[in-house]
N, CA, C and O of each residue as an XYZ file, in Angstrom:
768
protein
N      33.754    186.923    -15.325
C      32.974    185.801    -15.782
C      33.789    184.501    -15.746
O      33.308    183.421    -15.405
N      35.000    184.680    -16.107
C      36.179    183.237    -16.632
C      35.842    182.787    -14.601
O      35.321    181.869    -13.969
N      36.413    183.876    -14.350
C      36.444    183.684    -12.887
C      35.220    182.727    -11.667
O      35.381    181.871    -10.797
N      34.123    183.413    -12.193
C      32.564    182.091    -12.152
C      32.766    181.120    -12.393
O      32.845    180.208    -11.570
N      32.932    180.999    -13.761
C      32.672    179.663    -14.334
C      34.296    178.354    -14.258
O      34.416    177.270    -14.830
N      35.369    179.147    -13.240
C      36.000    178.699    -12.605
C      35.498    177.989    -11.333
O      35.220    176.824    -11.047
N      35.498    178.876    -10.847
C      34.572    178.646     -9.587
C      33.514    177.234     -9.167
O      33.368    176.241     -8.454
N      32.823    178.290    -10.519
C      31.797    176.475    -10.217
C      32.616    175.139    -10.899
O      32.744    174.226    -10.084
N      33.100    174.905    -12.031
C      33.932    174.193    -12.368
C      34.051    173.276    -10.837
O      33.452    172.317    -10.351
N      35.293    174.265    -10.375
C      35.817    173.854     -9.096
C      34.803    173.098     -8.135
O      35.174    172.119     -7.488
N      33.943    173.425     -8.091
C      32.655    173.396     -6.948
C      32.007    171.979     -6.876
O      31.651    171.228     -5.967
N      32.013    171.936     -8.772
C      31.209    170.531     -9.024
C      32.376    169.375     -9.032
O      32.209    168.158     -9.110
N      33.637    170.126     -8.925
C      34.586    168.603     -8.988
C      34.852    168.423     -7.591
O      35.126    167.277     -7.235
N      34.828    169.241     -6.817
C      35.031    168.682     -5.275
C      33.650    168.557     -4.882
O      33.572    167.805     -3.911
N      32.773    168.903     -5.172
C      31.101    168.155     -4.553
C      31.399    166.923     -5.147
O      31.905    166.095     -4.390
N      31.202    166.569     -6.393
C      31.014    165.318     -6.985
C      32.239    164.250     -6.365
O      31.996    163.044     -6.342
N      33.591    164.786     -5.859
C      34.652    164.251     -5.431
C      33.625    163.941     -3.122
O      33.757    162.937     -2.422
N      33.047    164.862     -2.869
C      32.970    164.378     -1.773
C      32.093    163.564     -1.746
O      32.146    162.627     -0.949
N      31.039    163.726     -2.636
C      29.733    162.335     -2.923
C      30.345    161.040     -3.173
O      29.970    159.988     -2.655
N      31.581    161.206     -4.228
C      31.491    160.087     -4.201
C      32.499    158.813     -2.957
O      32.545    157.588     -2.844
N      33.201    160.076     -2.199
C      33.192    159.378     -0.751
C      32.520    159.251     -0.122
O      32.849    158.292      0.576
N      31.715    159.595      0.143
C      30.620    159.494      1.069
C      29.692    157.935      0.379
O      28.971    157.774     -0.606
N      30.129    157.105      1.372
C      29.117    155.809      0.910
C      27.376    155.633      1.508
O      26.908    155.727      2.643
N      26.713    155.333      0.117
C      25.306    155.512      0.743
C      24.978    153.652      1.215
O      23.888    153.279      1.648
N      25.874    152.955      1.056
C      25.782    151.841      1.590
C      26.114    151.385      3.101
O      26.179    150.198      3.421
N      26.303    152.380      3.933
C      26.810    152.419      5.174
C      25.469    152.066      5.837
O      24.416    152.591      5.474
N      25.539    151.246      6.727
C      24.238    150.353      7.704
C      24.709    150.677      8.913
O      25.933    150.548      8.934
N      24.079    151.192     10.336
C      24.295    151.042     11.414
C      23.163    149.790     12.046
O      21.935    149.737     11.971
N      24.025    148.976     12.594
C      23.002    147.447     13.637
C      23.529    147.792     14.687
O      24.695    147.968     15.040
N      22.118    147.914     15.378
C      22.331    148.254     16.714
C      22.501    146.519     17.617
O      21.891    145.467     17.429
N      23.448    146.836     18.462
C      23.259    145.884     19.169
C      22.628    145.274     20.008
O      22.022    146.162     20.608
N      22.273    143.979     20.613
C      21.417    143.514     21.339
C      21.863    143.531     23.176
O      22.026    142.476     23.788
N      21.945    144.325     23.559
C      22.691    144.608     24.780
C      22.514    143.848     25.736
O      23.413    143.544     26.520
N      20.959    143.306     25.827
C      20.659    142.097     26.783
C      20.884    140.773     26.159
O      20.283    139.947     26.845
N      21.317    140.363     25.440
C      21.727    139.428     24.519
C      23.725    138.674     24.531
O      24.303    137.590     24.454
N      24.146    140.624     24.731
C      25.576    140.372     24.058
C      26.120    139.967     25.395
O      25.210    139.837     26.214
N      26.854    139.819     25.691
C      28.225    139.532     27.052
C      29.495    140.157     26.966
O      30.072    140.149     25.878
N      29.884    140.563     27.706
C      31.208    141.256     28.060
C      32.385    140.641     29.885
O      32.616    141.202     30.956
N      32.763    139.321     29.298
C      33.220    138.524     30.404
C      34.925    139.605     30.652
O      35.460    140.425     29.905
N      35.224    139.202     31.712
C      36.479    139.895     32.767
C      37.350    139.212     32.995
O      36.835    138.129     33.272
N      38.992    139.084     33.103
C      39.436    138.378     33.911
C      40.524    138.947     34.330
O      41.318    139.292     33.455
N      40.862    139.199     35.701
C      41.634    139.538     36.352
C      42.856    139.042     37.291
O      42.557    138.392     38.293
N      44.403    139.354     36.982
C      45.209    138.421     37.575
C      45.536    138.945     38.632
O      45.575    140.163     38.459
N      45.832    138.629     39.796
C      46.754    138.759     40.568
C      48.354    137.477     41.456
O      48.271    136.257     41.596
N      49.267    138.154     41.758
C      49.939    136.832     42.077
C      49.762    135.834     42.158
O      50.461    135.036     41.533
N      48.393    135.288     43.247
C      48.069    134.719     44.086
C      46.945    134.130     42.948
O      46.336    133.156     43.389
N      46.689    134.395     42.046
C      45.476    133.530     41.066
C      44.610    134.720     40.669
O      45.028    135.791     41.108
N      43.395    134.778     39.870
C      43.006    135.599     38.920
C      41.601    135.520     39.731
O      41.427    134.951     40.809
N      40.380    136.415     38.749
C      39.003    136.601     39.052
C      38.027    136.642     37.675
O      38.143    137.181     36.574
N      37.104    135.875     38.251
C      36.421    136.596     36.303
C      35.352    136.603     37.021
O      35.002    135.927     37.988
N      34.618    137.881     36.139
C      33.028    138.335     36.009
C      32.669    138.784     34.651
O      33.054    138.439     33.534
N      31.736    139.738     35.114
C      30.790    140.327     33.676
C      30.576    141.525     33.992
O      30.550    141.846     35.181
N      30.356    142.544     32.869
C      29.625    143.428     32.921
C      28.825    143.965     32.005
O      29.473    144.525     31.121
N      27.715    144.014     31.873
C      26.728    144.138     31.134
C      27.215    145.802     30.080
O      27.976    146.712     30.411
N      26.379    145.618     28.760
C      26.330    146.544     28.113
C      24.851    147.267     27.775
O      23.807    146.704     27.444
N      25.113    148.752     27.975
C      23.812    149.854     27.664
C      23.207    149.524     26.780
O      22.045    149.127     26.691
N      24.373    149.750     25.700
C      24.327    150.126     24.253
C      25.135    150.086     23.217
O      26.222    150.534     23.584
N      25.165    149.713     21.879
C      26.078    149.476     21.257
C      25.672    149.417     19.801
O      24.484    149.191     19.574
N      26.464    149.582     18.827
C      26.326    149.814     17.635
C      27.566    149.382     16.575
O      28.693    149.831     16.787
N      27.314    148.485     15.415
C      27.997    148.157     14.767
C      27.828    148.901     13.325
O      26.696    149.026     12.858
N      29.063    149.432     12.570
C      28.394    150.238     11.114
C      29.534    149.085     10.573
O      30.569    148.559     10.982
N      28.437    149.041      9.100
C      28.926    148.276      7.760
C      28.823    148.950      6.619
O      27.968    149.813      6.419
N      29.956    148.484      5.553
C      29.420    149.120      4.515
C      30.143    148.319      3.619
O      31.341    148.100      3.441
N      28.529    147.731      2.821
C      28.817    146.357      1.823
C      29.408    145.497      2.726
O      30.493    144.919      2.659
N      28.020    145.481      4.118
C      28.715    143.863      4.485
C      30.467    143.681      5.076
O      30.910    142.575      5.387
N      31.319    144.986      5.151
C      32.191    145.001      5.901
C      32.095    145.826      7.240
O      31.379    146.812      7.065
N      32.466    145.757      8.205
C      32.675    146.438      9.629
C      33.604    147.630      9.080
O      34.780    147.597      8.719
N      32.745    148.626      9.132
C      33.748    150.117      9.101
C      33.818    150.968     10.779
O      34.571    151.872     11.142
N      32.870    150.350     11.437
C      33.284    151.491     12.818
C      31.921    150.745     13.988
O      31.069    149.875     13.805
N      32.320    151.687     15.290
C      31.223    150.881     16.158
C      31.339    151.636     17.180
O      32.100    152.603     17.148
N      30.573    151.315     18.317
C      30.710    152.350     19.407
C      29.920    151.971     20.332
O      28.719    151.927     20.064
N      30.360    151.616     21.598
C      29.505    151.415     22.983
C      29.912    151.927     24.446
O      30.908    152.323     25.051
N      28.513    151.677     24.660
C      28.543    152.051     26.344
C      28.056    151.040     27.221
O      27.069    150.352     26.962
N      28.969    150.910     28.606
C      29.096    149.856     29.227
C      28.391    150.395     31.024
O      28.674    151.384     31.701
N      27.500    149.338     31.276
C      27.171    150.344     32.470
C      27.715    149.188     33.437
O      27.189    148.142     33.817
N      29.073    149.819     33.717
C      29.851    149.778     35.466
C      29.011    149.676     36.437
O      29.582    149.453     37.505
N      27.807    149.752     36.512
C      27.495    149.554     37.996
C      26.952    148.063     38.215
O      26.653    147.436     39.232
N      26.942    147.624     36.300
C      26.743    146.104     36.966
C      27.744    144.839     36.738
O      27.595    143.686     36.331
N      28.888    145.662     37.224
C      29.998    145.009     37.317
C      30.074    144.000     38.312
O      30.091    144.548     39.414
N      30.149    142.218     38.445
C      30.234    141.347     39.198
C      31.308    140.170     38.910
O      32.158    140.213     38.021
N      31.217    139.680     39.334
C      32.494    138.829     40.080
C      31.449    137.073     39.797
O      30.619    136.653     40.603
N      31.712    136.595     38.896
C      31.148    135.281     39.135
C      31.911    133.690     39.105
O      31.462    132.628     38.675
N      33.462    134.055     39.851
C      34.169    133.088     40.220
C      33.824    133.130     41.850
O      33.818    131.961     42.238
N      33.529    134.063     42.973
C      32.881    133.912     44.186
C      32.142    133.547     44.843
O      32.114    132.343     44.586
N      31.430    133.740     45.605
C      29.708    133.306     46.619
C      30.024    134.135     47.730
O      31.116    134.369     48.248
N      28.508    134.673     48.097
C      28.391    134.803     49.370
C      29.340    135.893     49.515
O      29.544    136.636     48.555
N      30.035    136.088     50.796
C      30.341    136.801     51.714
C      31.532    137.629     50.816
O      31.436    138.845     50.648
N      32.478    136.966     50.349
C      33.745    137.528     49.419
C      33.479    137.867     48.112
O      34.264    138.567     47.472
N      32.321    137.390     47.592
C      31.631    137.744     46.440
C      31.252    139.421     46.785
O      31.535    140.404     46.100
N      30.562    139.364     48.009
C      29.824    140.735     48.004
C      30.668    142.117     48.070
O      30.324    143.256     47.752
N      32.231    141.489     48.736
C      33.411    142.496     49.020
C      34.310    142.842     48.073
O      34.828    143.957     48.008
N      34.651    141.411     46.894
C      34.961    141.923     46.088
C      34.486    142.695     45.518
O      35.095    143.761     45.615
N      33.301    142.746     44.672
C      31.944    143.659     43.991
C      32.119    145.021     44.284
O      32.408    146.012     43.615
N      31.805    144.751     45.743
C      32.182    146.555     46.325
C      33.375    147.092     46.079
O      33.628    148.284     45.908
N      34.270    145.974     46.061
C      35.351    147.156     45.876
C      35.866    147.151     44.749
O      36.602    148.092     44.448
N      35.639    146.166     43.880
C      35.922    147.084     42.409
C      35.048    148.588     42.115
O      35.441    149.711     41.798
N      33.914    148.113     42.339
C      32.987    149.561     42.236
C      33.248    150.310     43.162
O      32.203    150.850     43.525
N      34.305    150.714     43.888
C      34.983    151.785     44.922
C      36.087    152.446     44.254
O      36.732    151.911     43.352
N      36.276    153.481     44.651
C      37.201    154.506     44.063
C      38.599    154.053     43.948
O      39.322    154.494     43.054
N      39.010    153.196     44.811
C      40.072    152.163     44.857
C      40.214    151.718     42.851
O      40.931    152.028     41.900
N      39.103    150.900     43.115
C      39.307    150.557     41.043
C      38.517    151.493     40.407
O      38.996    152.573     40.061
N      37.159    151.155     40.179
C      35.995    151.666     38.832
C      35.633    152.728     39.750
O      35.811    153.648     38.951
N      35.215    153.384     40.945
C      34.591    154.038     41.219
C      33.499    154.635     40.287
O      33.593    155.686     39.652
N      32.343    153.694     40.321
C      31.214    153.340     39.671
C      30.131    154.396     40.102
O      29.000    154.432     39.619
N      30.609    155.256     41.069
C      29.347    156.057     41.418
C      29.887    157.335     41.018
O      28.973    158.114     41.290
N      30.625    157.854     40.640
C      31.144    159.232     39.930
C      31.162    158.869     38.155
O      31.052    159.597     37.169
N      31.370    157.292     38.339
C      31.740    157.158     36.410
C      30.828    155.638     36.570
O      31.306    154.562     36.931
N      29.221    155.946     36.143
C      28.385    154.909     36.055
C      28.936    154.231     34.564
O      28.155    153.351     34.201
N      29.705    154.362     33.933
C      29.545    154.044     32.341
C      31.299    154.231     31.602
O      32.236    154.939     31.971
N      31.183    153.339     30.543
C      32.477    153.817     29.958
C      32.069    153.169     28.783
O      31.107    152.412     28.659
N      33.001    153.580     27.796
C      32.693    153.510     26.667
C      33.909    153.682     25.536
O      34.885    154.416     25.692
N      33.666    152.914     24.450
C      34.519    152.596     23.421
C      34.088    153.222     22.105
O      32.911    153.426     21.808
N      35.177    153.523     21.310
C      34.407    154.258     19.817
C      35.611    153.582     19.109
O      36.803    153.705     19.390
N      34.997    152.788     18.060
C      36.212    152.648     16.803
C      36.464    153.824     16.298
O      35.598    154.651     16.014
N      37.693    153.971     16.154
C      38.614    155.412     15.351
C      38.817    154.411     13.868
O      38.194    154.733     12.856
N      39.729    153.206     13.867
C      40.112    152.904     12.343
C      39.433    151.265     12.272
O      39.170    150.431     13.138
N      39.344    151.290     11.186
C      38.853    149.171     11.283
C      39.564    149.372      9.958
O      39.459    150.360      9.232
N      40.655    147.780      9.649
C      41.427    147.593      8.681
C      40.992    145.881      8.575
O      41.400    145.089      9.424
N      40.266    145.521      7.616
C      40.594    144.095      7.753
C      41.664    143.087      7.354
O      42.554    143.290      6.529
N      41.451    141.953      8.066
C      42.743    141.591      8.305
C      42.672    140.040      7.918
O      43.538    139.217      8.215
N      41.418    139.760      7.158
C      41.093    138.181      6.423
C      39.655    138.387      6.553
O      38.774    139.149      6.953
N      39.962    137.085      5.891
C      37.801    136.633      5.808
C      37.124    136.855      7.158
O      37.398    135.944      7.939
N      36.577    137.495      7.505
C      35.408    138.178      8.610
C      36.381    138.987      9.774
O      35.990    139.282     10.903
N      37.497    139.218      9.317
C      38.401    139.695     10.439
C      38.715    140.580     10.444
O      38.754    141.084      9.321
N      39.268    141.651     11.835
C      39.532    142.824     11.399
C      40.223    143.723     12.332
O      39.627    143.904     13.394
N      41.172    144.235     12.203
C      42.080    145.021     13.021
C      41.173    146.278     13.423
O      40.503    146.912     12.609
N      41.250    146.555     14.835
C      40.443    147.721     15.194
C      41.242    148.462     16.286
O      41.842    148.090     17.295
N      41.030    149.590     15.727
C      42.163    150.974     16.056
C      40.882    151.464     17.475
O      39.780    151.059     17.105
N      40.770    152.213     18.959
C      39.966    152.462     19.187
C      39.718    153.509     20.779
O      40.351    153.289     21.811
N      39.080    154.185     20.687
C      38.943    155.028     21.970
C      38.173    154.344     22.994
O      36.996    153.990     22.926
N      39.293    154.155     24.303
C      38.490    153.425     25.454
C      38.219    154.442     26.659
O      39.177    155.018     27.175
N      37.257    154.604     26.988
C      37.323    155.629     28.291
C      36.842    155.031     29.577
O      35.705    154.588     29.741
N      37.617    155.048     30.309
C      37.453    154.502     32.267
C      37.336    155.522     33.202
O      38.342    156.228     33.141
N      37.051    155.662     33.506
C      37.280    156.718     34.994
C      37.294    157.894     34.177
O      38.130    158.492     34.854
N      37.077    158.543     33.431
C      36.913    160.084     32.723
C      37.849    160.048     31.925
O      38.168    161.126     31.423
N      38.696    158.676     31.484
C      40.280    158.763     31.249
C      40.162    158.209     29.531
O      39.584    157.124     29.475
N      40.530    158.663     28.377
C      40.364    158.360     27.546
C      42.115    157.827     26.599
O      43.138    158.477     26.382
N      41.774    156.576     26.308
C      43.087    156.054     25.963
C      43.154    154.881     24.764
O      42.668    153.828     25.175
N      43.593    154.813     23.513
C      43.840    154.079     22.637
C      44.347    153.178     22.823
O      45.459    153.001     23.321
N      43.289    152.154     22.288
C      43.345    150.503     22.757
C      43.223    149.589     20.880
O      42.765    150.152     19.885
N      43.718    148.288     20.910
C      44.061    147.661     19.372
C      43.782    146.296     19.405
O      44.636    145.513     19.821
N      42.499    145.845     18.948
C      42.576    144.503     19.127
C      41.566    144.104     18.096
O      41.013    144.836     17.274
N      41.440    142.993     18.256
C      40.704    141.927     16.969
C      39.393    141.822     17.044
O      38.927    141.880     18.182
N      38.653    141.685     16.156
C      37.070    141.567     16.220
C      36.796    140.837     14.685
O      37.263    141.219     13.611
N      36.008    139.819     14.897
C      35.750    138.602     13.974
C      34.218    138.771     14.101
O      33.671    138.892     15.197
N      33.682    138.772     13.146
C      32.004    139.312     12.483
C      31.791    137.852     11.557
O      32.383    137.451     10.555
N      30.703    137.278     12.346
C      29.744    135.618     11.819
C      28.427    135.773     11.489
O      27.757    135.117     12.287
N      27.666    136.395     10.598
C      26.438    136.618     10.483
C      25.942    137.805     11.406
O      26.211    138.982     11.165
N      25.209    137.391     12.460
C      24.471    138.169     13.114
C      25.390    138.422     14.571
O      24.830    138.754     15.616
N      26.842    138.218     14.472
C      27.214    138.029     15.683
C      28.798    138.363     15.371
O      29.386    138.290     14.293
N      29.419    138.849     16.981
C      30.415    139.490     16.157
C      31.447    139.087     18.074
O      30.878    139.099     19.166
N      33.043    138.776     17.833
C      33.525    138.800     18.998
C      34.940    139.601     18.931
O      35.604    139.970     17.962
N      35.153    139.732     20.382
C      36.509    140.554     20.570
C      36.940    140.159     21.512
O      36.213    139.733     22.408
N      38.259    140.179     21.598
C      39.155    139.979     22.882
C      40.120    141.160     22.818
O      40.639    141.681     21.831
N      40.235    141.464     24.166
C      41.491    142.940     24.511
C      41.776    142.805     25.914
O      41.119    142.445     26.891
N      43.184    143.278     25.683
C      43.687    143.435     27.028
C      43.614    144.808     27.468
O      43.987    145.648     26.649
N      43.119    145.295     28.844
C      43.295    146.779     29.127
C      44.367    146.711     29.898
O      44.599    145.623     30.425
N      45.322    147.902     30.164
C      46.266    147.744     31.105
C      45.344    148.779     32.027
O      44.640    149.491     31.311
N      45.190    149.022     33.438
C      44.228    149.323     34.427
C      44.986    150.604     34.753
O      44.480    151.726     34.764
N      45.954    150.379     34.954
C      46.996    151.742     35.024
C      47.133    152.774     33.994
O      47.906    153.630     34.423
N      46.792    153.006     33.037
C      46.311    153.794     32.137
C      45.400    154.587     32.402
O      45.427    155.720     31.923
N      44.461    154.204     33.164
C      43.152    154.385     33.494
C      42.803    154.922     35.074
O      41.706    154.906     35.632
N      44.311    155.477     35.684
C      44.223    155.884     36.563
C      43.198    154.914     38.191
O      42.728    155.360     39.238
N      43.260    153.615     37.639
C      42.953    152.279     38.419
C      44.137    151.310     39.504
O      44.390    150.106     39.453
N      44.650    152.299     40.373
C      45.901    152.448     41.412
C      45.812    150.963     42.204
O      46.720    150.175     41.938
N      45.310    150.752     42.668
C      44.623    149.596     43.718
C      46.118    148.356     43.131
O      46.498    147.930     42.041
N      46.481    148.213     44.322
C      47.310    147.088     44.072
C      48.182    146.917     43.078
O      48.798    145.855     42.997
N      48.292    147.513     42.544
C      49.450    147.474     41.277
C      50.776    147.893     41.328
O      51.226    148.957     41.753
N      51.484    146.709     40.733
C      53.074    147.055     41.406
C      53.872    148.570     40.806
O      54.846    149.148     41.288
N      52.831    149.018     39.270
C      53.148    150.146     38.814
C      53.254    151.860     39.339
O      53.766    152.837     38.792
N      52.429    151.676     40.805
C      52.200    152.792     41.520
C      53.072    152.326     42.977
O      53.676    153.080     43.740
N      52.927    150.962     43.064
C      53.267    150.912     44.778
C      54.567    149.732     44.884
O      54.609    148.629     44.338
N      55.332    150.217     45.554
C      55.957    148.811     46.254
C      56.214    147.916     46.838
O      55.585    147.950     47.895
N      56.800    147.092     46.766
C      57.221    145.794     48.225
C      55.554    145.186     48.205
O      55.374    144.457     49.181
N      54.382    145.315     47.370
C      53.246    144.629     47.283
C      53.174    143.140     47.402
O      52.207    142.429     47.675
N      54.893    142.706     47.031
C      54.765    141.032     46.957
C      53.731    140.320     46.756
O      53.091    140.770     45.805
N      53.084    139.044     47.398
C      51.851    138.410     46.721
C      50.471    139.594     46.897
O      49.310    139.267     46.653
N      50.689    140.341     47.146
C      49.089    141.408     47.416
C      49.456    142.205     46.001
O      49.000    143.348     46.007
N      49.993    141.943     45.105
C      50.454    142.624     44.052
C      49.091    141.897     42.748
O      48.733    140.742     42.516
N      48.649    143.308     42.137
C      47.235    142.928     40.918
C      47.693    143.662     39.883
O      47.746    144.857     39.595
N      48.174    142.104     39.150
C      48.617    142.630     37.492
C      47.643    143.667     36.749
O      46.451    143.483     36.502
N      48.436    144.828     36.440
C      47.597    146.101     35.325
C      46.902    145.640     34.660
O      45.777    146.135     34.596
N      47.238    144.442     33.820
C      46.258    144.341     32.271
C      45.452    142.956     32.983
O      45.887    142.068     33.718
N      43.778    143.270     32.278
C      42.983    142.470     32.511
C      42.146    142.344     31.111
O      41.797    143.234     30.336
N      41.928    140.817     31.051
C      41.082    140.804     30.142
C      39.844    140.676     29.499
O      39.127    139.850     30.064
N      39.227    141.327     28.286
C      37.937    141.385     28.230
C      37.563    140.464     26.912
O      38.179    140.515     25.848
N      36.814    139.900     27.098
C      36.384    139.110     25.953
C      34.451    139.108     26.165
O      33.663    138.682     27.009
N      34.329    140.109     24.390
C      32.972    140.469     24.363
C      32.446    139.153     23.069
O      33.105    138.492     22.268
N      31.159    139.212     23.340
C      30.208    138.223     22.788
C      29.111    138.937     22.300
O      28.168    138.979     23.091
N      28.880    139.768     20.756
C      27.680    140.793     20.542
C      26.751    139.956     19.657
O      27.070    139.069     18.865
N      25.777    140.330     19.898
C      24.373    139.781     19.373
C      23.752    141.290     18.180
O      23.216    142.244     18.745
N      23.873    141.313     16.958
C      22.884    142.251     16.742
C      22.406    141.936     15.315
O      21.508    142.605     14.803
């Protein structure tokens, strides 16, 4: 009997201990995907590139009005180039979406998951996070600032992580000016 009424004892202090972690104030806002932006910029020796690539889907969680976690998917196939025109516009395009970089037709999509959010001042906030490229999944750390209905980030990816070979002095040599710096940057603009 002592042994029962141990038992439950026990039962109701770790239930009541996991309730009261468990926050019922947690909100998921979905994001506005045709709304948000996700701009590019890419260096190489010889001068840089910027485009866009649109987002699927995306999701921001709060709780009490702070950013606790988030998670999106990015669809690669409408990856473009809008420092170009015309003819070099259309070659670059292709060949980021070639197996050379994104190879966009084996991996239509990639996607990010917050692992930790720590804030870091008034609307600010350190974010710990899983990035996946090419099937390749790799921990990435950068800033995200939340304004009402709207929320931004900037990160650098290094491309070589990501098994993204093409021109990079990290895989190849003697590349001299045909040489394309690893890390490129992304700076997102979310609406939700």
């Amino acid at each position: 009997m002592k042994k029962n009424v141990l038992s439950l004892a026990l039962a109701i202090v770790f239930g009541a201990t996991a309730v009261a972690n468990t926050s019922i104030n947690e909100e998921k806002k979905e994001v506005k995907a045709n709304e948000s932006k996700v701009t590019w910029k890419a260096y190489k020796v010889t001068g840089s590139h910027t485009g866009t690539v649109n987002l699927k889907s995306g999701a921001l969680m709060f709780d009490e009005g702070k950013l606790t976690g988030g998670e999106f998917e990015v669809d690669m196939t409408s990856l473009i180039s809008t420092d170009l025109e015309g003819e070099y516009k259309g070659k670059l395009e292709g060949h980021l979406k070639s197996d050379d970089f994104f190879g966009v037709e084996n991996h239509p999509s990639s996607t990010l998951v917050f692992t930790n959010v720590k804030s870091s001042g008034k609307n600010s906030y350190e974010v710990k996070g899983d990035l996946t490229i090419k099937g390749v999944t790799k921990p990435v750390t950068f800033d995200v600032s939340v304004y009402g209905s709207k929320a931004t980030a900037t990160l650098k990816v290094d491309r070589a992580q990501y098994n993204v070979k093409y021109g990079s002095g990290s895989f190849f040599d003697d590349l001299g000016d045909k040489t394309i710096y690893d890390e490129f940057d992304l700076v997102v603009d979310l609406e939700f």
